[in-house]
C-alpha positions as CSV (number, residue, x, y, z in Angstrom):
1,X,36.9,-29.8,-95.6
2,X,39.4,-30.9,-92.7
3,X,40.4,-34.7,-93.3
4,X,38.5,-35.5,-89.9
5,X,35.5,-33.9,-91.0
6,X,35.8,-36.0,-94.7
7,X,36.4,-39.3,-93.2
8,X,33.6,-38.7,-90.9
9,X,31.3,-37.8,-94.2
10,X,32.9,-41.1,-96.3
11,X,32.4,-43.4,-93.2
12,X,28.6,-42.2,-92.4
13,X,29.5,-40.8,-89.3
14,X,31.1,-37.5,-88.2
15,X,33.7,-37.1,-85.0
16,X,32.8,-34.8,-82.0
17,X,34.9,-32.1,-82.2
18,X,37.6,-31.7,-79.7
19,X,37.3,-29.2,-77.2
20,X,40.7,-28.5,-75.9
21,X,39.6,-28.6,-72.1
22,X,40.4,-32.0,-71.6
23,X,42.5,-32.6,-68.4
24,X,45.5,-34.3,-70.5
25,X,45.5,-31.5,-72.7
26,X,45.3,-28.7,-70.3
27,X,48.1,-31.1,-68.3
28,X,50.4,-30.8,-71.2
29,X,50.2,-26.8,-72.2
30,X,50.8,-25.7,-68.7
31,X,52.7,-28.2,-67.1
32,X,56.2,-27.3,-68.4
33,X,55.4,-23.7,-67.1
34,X,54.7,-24.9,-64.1
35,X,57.3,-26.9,-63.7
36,X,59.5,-23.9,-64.6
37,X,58.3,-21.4,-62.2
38,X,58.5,-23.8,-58.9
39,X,61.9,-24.4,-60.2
40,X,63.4,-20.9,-60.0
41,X,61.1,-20.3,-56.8
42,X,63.3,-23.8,-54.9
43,X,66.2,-22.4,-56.0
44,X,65.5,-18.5,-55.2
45,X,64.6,-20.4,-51.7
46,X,68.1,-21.9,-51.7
47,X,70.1,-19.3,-52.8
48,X,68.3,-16.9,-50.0
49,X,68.7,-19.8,-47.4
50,X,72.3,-19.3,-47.9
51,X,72.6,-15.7,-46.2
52,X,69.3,-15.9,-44.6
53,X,68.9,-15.4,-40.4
54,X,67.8,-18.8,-39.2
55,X,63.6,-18.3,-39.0
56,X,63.6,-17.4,-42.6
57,X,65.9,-20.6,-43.6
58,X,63.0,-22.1,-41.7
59,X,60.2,-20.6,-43.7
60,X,62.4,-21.3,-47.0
61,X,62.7,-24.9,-46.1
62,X,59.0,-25.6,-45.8
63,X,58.3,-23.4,-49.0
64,X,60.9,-25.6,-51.1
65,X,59.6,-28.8,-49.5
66,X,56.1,-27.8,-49.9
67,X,57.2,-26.4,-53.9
68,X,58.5,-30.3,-53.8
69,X,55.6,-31.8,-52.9
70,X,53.2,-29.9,-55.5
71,X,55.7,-30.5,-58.2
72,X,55.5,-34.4,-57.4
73,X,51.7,-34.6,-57.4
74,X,51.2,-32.2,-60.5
75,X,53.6,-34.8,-62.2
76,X,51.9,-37.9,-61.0
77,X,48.8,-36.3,-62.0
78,X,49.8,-35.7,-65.5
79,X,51.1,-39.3,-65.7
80,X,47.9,-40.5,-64.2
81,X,45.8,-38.7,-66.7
82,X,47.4,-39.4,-69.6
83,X,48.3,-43.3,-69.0
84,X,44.0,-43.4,-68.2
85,X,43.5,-41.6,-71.4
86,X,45.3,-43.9,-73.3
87,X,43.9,-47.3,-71.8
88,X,40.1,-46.0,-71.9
89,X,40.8,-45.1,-75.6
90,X,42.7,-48.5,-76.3
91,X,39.8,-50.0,-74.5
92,X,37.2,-48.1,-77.0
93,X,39.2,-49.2,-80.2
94,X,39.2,-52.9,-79.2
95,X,35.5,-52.6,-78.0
96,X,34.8,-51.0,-81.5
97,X,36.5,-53.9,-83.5
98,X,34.8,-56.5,-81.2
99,X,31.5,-55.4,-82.2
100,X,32.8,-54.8,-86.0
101,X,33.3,-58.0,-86.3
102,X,30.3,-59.6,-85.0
103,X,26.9,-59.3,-87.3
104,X,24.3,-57.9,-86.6
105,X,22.1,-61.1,-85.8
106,X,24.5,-62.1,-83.8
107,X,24.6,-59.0,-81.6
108,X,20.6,-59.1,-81.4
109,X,21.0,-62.6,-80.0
110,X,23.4,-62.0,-77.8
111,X,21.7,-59.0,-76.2
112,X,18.6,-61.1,-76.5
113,X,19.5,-64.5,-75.4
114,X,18.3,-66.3,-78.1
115,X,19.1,-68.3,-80.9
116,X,18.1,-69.0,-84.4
117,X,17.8,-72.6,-85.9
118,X,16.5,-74.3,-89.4
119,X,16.0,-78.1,-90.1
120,X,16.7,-78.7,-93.5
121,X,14.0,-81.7,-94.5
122,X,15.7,-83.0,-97.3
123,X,19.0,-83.4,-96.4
124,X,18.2,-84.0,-92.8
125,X,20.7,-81.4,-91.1
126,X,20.6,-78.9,-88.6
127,X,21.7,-75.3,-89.7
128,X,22.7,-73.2,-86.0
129,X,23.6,-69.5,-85.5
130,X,26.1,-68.5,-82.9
131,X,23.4,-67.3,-80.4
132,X,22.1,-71.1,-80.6
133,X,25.6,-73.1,-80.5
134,X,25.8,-70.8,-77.2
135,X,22.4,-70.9,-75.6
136,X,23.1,-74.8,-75.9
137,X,26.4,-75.5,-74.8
138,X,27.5,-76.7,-78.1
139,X,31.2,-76.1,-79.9
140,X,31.1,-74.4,-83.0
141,X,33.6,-75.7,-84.9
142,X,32.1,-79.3,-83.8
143,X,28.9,-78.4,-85.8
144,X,25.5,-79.0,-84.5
145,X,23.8,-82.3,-83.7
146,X,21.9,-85.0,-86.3
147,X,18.6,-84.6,-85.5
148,X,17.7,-87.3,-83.6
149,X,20.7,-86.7,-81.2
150,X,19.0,-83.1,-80.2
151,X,15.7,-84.7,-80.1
152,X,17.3,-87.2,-77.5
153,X,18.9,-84.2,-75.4
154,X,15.3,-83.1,-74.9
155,X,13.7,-84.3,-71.6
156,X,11.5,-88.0,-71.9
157,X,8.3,-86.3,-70.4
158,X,8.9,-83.4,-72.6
159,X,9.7,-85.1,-76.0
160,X,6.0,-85.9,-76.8
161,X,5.0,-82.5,-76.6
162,X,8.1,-81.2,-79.1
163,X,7.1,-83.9,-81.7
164,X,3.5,-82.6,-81.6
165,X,3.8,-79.1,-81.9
166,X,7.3,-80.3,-84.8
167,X,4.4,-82.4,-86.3
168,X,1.6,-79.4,-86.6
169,X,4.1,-76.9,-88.1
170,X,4.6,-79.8,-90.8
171,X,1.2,-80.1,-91.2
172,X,0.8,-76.4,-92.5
173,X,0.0,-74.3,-89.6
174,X,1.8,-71.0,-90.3
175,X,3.8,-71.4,-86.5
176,X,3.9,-73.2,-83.4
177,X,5.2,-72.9,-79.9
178,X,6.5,-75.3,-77.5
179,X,8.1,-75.3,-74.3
180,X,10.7,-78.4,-73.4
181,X,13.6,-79.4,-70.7
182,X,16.9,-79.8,-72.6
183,X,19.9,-81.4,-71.7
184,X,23.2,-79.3,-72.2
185,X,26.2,-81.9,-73.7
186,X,27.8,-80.9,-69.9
187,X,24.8,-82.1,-68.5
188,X,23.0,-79.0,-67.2
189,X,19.0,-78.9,-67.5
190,X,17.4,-75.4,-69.1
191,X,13.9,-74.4,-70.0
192,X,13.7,-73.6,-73.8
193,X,10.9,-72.1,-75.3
194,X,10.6,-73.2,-79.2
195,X,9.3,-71.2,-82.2
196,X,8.6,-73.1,-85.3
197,X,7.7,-71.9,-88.7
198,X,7.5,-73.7,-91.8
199,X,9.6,-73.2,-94.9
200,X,8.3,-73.6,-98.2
201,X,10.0,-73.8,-101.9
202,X,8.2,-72.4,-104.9
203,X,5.5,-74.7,-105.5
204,X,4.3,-74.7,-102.1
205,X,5.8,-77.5,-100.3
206,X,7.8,-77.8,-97.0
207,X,11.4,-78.0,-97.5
208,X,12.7,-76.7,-93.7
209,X,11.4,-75.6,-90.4
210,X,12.8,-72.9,-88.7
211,X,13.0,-71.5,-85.3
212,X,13.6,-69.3,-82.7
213,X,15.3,-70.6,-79.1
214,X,15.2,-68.5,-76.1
215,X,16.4,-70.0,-72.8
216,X,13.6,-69.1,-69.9
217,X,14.8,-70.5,-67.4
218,X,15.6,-67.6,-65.1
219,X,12.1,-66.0,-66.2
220,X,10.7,-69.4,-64.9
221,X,12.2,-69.7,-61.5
222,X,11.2,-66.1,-61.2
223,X,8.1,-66.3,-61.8
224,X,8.2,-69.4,-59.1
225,X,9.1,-67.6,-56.8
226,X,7.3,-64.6,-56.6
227,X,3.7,-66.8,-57.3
């Protein structure tokens, strides 16, 4: 087994192989021939020139200059192709280490646009993941809000309906769902929409809600607009 072929197996996945008809690579076998054989054709041309009657110095001119010219843009193109080869794959790599280093929840809420959220009852703290210190506009490496300063982000006409469903999911329904303004700490207004479950320990009893938060505010103004 080639080593390509055993990473591939030890890493659980396997490289395409290469096909050898890659621009660069064709670029690079045939190139210095090229270059060779427009090289002893210019100075053929100018040797000849040197003896030549006058319309065939003419005829060599524009054959060197036009040997010129080709030889320029088959060496820009080679430069071109490999310099774009090697950013797209730089590009890859630090794509590939980007997502490497991000789990896989947060990934599904940032493709999603939602966040996930648990209110620990005993100790009285909120517990945020990334998707959620995003969707609200909070820093990370602040921490999250006490609870009573997120319940004060949410908007006054709105609060009474939060506490309600908050207040059911405590009573033992299995989950709840609640839409609510919320004020971003820069001030900006969005639409959440709130899932609540209840978290229980062994002998039955509710230690924690958690949550889902998606922010529908562009499905909302949507939806206003084309009613």
């Amino acid at each position: 087994m080639d080593p390509d072929s055993a990473a591939g197996a030890a890493g659980g996945t396997s490289r395409p192989p290469k096909t050898g008809g890659e621009p660069s690579d064709i670029l690079n076998r045939y190139l210095p021939i090229v270059l060779a054989a427009l090289g002893v054709v210019a100075l053929a041309g100018l040797l000849v020139a040197g003896w030549s009657t006058r319309p065939a110095r003419a005829v060599l001119l524009v054959t060197t200059v036009t040997g010129a010219i080709t030889l320029g843009l088959i060496a820009w193109s080679w430069w071109l192709a490999n310099v774009s080869r090697g950013a797209l794959e730089t590009r890859a790599v630090e794509l590939r280490d980007r997502l490497a280093r991000l789990g896989p929840l947060t990934l599904a809420e940032r493709f999603s646009g939602i966040g996930t959220w648990r209110h620990d009852l005993r100790a009285q703290t909120l517990q945020w993941s990334d998707g959620t210190f995003r969707l609200l506009g909070y820093d990370r490496a602040a921490g999250p809000p006490t609870a009573p300063e997120f319940e004060a982000s949410i908007h006054l006409e709105d609060r009474p309906r939060w506490i309600e469903c908050r207040q059911r999911v405590l009573g033992g329904v299995r989950e709840a769902r609640v839409e609510f303004r919320y004020m971003k700490p820069a001030g900006q207004a969005i639409l959440l929409r709130c899932l609540m479950r209840p978290e229980r320990d062994s002998t039955g009893h509710i230690i924690a809600i958690g949550g889902i938060h998606q922010d529908i505010s562009g499905m909302r103004a949507m939806q206003q607009q084309l009613a």
